[in-house]
C-alpha positions in Angstrom: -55.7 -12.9 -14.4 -53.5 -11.0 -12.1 -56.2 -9.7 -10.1 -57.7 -13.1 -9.7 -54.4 -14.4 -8.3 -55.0 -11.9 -5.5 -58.1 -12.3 -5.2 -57.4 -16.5 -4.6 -54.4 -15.0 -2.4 -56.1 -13.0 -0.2 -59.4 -14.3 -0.3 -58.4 -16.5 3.1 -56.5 -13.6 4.7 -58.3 -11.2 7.7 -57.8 -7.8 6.5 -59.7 -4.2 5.9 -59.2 -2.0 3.4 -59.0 1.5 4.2 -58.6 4.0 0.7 -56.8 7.0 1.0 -57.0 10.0 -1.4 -53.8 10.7 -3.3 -53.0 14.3 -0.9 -54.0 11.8 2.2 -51.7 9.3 1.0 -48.5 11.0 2.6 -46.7 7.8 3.8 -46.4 6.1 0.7 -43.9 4.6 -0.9 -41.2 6.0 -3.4 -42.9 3.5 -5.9 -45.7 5.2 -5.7 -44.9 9.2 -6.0 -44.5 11.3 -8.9 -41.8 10.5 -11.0 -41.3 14.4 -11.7 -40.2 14.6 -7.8 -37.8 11.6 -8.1 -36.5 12.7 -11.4 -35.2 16.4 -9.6 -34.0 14.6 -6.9 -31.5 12.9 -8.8 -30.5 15.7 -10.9 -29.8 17.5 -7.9 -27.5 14.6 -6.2 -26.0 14.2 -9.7 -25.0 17.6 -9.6 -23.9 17.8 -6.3 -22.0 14.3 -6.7 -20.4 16.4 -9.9 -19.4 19.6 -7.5 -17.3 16.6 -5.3 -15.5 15.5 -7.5 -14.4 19.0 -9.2 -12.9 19.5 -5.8 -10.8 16.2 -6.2 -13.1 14.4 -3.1 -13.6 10.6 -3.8 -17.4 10.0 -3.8 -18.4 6.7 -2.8 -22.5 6.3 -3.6 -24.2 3.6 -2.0 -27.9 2.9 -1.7 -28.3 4.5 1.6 -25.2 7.3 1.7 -22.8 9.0 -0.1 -19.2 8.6 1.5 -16.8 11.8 0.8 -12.7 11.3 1.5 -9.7 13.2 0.2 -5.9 12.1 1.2 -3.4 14.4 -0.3 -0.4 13.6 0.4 3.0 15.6 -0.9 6.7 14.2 -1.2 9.4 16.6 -1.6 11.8 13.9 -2.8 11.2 14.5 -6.7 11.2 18.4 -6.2 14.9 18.0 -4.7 15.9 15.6 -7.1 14.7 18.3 -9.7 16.9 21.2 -7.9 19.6 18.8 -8.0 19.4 18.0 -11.7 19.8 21.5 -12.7 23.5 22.2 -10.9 24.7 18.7 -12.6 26.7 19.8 -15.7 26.9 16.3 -17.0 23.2 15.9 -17.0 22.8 19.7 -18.3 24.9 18.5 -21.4 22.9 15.4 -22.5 19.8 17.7 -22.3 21.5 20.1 -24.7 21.9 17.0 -26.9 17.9 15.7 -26.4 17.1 19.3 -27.1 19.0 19.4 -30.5 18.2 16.0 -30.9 21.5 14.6 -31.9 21.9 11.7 -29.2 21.2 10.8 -26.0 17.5 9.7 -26.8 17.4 7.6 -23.8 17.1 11.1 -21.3 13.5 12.4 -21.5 12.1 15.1 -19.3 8.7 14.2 -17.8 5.4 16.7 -17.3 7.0 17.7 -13.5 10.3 18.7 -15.2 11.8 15.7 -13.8 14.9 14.2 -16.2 14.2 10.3 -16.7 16.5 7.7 -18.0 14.6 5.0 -19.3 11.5 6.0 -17.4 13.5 5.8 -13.9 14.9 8.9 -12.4 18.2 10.0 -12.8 19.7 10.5 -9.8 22.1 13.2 -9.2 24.0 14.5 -5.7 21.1 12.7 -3.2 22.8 9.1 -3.7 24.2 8.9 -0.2 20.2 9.9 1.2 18.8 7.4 -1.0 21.3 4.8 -0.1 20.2 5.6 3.3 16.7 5.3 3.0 16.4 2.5 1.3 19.3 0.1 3.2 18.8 1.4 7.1 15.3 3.1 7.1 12.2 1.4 8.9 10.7 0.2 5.4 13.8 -1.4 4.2 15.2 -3.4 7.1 18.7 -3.7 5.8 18.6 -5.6 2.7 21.3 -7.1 0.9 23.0 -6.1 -2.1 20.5 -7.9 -4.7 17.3 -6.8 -2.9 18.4 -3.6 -2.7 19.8 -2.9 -6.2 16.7 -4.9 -7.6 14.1 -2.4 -5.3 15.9 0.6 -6.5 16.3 0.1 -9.9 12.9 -0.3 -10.7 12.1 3.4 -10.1 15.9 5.3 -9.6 18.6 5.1 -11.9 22.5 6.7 -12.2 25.8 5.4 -13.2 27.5 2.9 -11.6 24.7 2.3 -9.5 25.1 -1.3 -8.4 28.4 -0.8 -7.8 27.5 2.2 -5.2 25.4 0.3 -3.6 27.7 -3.2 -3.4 30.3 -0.9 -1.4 27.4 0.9 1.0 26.2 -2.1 1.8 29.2 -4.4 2.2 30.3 -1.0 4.6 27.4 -1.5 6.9 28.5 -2.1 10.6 24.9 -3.3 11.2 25.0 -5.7 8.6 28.6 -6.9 9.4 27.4 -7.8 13.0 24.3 -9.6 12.4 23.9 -10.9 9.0 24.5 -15.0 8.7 27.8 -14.5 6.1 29.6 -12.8 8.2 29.6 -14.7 11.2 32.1 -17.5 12.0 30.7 -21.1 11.3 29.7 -23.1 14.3 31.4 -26.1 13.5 29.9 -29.4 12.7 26.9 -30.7 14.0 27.3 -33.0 17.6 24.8 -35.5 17.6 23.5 -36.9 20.9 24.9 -40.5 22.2 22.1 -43.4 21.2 21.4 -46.0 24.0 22.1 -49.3 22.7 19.9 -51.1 25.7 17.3 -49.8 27.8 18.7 -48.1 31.2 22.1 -47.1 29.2 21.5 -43.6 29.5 19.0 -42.2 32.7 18.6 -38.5 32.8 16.6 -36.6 35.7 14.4 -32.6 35.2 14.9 -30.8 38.2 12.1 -28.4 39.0 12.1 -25.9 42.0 11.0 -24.2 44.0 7.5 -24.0 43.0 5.2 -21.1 44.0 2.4 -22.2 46.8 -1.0 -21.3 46.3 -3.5 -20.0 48.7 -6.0 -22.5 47.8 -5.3 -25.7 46.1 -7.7 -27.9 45.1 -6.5 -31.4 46.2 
């Protein structure tokens, strides 16, 4: 039945066949080859696709390429935080008690050796750089006090935080300047006369000198 579908199909077309032999045939479709050459080709991208990613490249496969990227990127911010951590007796004590396991449950070390309270890190000496970064750098754009402590406290943590940053902030000479609370009210609002008749009020624009042109179209 298929073949008589193509036969009614093609039965009205003007064509020729030509038959090739199988070895002739060398422009033929993938549809058409072996499967045993299609098969090794994909066992040799598989493994080559494998080989990317065991050198940490993100492989993108689409139907006509493979995309390869890598973005490393390295912040020494939690490495100084984790020198910092180890000359703060305080913090050196509470460990002793997580290590013994008497109290202090709420301090856990993470896998980078970084201390954690509550899943944030604990801060210790690099308040002043963080206040710093996160008030006056480019990113932060001078928040206030409740942005601020609200964008830091999701990730950093130490005690008496908020208050720290209430008296950095409030200290700010930028902020002090420019920000709408501190600046002295304007008064009330003036609103314009209202014409009670027409012609009450006439008011004139005037507009000069105006540039001439070279050619105007009149």
């Amino acid at each position: 039945m298929r073949q008589r579908r193509w036969l009614e199909f093609l039965k009205d077309c003007d064509f020729e066949l030509s038959y090739h032999p199988r070895k002739a045939n060398v422009v033929a479709d993938a549809l058409s080859r072996k499967s045993l050459h299609m098969s090794s080709l994909m066992v040799k991208e598989l493994e080559l696709i494998e080989e990317f990613r065991d050198l940490s490249l993100v492989c993108e496969v689409t139907p006509k390429s493979v995309k390869l990227g890598m973005l490393k990127l390295t912040n020494p911010f939690l490495e100084n935080i984790k020198e910092c951590q180890k000359t703060d007796k305080k913090l050196m004590e509470k460990l002793t008690l997580v290590v013994e396991e008497v109290k202090e449950a709420n301090f856990k070390v993470d896998e980078n050796g970084v201390v954690r309270f509550h899943g944030r890190v604990y801060v210790p000496e690099l308040k002043k750089m963080i206040l710093e970064e996160g008030h006056r750098s480019g990113m932060s754009i001078h928040p206030g006090v409740t942005k601020m402590y609200q964008d830091l406290k999701k990730l950093l943590w130490w005690p008496g935080m908020k208050r720290q940053i209430s008296e950095f902030v409030y200290a700010c000479l930028v902020c002090q300047k420019s920000k709408i609370e501190h600046q002295k009210p304007s008064g009330l609002l003036q609103p314009l006369f209202v014409p009670e008749w027409k012609w009450d009020s006439i008011a004139m624009d005037f507009v000069g000198v105006c540039p001439r042109l070279r050619k105007v179209t009149k």
